[in-house]
Backbone as CSV, one residue per row, in Angstrom:
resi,resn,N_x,N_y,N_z,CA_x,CA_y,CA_z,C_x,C_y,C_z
1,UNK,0.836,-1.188,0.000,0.000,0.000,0.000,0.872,1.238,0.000
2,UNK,0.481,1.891,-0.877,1.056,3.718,-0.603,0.355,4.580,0.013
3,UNK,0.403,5.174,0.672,-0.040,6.717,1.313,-0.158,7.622,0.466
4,UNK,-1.171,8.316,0.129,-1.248,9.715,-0.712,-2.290,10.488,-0.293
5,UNK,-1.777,12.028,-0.836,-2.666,12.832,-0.111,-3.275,13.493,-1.261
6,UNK,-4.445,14.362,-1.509,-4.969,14.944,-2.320,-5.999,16.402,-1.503
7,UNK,-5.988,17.038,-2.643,-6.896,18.052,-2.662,-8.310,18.598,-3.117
8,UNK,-9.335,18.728,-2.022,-10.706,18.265,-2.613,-11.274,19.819,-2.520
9,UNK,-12.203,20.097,-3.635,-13.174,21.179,-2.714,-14.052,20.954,-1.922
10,UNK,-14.597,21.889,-1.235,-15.771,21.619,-0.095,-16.437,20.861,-0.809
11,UNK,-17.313,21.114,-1.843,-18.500,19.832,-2.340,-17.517,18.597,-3.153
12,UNK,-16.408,18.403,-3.339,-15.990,17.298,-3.597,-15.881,16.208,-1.903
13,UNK,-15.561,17.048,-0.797,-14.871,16.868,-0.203,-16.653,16.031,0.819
14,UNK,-17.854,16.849,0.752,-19.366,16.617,0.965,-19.650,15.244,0.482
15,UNK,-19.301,15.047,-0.775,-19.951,13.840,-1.222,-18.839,12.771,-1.139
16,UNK,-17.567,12.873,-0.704,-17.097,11.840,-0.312,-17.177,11.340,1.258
17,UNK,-17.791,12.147,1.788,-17.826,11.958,3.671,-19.465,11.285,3.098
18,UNK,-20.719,11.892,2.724,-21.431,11.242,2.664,-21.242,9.538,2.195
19,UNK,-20.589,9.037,1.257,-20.808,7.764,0.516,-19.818,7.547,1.748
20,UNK,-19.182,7.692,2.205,-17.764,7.002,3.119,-19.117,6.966,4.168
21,UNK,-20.295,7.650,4.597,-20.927,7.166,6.031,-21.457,6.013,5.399
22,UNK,-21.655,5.400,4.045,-22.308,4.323,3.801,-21.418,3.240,3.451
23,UNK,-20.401,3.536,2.969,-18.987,2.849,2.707,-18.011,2.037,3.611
24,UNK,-18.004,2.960,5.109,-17.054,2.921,5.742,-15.879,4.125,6.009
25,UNK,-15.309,4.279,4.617,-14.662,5.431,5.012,-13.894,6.367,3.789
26,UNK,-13.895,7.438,3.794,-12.844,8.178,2.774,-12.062,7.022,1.782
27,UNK,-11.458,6.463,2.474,-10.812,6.059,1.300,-10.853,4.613,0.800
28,UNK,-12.073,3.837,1.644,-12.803,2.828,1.186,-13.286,3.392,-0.581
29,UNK,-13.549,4.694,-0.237,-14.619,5.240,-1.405,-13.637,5.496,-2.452
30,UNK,-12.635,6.187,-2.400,-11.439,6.285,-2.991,-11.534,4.850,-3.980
31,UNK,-10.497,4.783,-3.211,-10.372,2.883,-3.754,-11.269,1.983,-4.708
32,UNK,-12.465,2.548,-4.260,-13.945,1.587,-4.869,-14.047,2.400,-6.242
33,UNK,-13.552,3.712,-6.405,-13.735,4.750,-7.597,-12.652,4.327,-8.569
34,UNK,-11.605,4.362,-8.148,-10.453,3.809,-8.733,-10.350,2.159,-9.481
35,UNK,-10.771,1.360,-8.344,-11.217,-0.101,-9.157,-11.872,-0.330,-9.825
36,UNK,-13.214,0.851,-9.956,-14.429,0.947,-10.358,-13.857,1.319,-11.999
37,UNK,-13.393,2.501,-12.371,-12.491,2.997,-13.657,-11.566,2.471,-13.890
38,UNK,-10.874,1.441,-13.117,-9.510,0.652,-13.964,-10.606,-0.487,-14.446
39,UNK,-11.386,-1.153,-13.844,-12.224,-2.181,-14.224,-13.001,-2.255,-15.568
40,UNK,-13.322,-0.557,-15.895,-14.396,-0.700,-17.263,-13.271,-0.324,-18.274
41,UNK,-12.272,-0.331,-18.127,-11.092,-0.028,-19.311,-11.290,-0.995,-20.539
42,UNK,-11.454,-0.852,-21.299,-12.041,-1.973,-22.494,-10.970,-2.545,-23.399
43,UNK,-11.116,-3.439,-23.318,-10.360,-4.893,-23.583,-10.810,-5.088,-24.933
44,UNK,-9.926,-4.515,-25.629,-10.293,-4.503,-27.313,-9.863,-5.427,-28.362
45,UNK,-8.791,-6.689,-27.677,-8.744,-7.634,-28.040,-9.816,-8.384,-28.747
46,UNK,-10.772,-8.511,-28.217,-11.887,-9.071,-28.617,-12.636,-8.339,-29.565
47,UNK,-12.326,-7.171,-29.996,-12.822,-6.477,-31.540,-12.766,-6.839,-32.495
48,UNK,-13.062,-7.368,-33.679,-13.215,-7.731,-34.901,-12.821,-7.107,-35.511
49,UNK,-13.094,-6.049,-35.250,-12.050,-4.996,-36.428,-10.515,-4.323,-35.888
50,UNK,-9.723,-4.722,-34.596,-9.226,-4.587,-34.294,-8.091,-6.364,-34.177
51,UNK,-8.872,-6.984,-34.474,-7.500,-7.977,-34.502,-7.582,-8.411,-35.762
52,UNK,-8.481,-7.773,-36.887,-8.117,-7.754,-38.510,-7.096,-7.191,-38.755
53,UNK,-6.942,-5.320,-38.398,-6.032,-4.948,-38.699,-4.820,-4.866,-37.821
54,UNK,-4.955,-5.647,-36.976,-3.523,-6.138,-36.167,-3.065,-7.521,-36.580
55,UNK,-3.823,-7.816,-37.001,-3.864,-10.097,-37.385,-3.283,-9.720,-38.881
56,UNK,-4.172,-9.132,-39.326,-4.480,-9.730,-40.983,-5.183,-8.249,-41.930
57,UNK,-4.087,-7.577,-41.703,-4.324,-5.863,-42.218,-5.052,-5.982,-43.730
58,UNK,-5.427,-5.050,-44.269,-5.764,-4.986,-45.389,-4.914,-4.428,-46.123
59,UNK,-4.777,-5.655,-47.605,-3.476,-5.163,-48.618,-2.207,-5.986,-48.075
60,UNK,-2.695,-6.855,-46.975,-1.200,-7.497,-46.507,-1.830,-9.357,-47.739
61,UNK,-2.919,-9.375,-47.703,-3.142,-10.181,-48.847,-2.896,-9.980,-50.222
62,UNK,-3.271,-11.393,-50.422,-3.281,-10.942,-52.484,-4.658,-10.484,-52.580
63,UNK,-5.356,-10.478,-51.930,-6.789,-10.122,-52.274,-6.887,-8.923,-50.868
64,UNK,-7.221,-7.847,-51.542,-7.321,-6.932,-50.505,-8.519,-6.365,-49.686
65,UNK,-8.714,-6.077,-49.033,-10.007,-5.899,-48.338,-10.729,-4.601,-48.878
66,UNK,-11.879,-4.266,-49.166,-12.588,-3.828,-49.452,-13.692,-2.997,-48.607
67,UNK,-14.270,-2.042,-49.085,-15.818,-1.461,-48.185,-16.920,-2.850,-48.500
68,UNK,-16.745,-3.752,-50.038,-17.864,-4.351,-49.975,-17.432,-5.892,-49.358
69,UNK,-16.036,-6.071,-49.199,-15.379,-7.380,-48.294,-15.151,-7.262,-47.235
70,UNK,-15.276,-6.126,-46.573,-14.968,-6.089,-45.550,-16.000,-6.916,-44.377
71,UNK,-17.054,-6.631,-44.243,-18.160,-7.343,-43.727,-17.520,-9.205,-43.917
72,UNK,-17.455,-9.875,-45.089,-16.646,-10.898,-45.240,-15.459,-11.268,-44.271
73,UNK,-14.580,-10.215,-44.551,-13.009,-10.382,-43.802,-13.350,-9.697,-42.722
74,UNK,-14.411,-9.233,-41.941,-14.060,-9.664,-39.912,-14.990,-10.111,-39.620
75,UNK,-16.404,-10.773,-40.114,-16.842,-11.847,-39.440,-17.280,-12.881,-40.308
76,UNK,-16.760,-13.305,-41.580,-17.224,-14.461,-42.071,-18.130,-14.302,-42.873
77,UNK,-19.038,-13.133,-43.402,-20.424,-13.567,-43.947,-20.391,-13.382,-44.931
């Protein structure tokens, strides 16, 4: 664990004492905000059009990808 300090305004400083009386505490809430935004970071691996042109770019074939192949070359149809 690290120690850090920060700087809040009064109404930043309001709505973190409120959720911390339901939380537990300041920096229960902290913490839960922080895991909360590293957690929805999106994992784009799983894009279709992102591991075409990282996998299998267009023009890296003999047959090159197209506006009307494209639909074809990232999901098959």
């Amino acid at each position: 664990m690290r120690r850090t300090q920060l700087y809040l305004d009064e109404a930043q400083y309001r709505w973190l004492k409120s959720q911390a009386e339901r939380r537990g505490s300041i920096a229960a809430v902290v913490r839960g905000l922080i895991d909360g935004a590293r957690g929805r970071q999106e994992d784009v691996s799983g894009d279709p059009l992102i591991r075409h042109l990282l996998a299998d770019a267009p023009g890296n074939d003999k047959q090159r990808s197209t506006v009307q192949t494209l639909d074809d070359d990232l999901y098959g149809r």
